[in-house]
Structures are given as structure tokens and as C-alpha cells.
C-alpha positions as CSV (number, residue, x, y, z in Angstrom):
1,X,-23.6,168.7,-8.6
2,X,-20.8,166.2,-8.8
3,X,-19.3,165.1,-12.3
4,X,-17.0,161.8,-13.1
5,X,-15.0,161.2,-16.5
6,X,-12.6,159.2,-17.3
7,X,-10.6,160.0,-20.0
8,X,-8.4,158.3,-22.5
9,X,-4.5,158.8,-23.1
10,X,-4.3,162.2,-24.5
11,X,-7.9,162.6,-24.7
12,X,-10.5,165.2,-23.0
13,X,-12.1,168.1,-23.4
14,X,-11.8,170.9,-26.0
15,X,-11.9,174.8,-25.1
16,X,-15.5,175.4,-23.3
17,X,-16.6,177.3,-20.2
18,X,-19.3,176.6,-17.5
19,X,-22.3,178.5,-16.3
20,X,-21.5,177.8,-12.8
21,X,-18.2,177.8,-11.0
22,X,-16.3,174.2,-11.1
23,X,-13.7,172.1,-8.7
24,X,-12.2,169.8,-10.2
25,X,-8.9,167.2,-9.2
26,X,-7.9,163.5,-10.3
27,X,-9.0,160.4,-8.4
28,X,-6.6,158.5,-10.7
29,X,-3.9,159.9,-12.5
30,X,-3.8,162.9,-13.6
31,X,-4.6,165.6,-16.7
32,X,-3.8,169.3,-17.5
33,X,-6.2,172.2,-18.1
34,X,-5.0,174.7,-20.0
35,X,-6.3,178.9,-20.7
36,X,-5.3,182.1,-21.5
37,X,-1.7,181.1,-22.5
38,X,-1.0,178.9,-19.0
39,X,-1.4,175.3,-17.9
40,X,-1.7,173.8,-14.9
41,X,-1.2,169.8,-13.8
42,X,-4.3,168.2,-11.8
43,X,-3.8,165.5,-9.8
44,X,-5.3,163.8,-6.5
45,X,-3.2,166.0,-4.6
46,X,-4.0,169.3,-6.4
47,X,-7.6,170.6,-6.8
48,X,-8.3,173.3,-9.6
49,X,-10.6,176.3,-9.4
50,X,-12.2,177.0,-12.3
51,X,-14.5,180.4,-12.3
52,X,-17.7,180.6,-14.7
53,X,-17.2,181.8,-17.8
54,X,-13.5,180.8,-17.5
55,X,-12.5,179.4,-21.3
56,X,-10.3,176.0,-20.7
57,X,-9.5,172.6,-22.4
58,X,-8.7,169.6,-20.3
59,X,-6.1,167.0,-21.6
60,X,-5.2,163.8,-19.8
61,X,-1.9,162.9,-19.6
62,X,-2.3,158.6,-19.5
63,X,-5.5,157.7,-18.2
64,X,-7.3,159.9,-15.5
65,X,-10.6,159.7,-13.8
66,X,-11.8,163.5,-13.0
67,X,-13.8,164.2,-10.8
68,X,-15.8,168.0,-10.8
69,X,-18.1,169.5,-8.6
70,X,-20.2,172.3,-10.0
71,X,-22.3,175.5,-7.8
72,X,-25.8,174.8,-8.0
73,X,-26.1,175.0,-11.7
74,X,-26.1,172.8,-14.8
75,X,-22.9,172.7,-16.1
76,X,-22.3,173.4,-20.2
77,X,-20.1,171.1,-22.1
């Protein structure tokens, strides 16, 4: 399953996890995801692996458009 957001200046997603395993980089801009003490910087040129279960928040930094694929399942927001 394939995901888009766009998300606001500053805006984005607070700490959640996902039943299935997620892939996730920028088609514009870019955003951060942050867990378990470490962030990392998403853009179009870096993709980000994000297990199941894995607790993270997203935060953009300007406007991004995210794009996220998801394994077979459902994801939970």
C-alpha cells in the first residue's frame, strides 16, 4: 500500500508505530523522524526504513510531501 502526506512547516506526526513494516522518503522537501533518542533527515535522496512496531514521530522541516509504502497490511496512525 502506498501513502502521500503533505505536511505543513513544523507539522507531522506524533509518536505512533505501524502494524506493518513502512518505506518512507520525500518527493518534496524534506522532514525528520525521530525514536529511541536518534533522528534521522528524509529527503528524496534518502529513503527510511521503518520496522513494525518501531515507535517514531515525523516532523517536517518547511513543507514536505511524504511519500510511504507499507507490507501488505493496513497501516495504524
Amino acid at each position: 500500500m502506498a501513502v502521500d502526506s503533505v505536511i505543513g512547516d513544523g507539522g507531522g506526526f506524533r509518536p505512533h508505530s505501524h502494524r506493518a513494516h513502512q518505506l518512507t522518503w520525500a518527493i518534496d522537501g524534506s522532514f525528520s523522524i525521530g525514536a529511541g533518542g536518534a533522528t534521522w533527515l528524509v529527503s528524496a535522496r534518502v529513503g527510511l526504513w521503518v520496522p513494525a512496531g518501531f515507535v517514531h514521530d515525523v516532523v517536517a522541516e518547511g513543507q514536505a510531501f511524504m511519500r510511504s509504502l507499507y507490507s501488505g497490511l493496513t497501516p495504524a496512525r
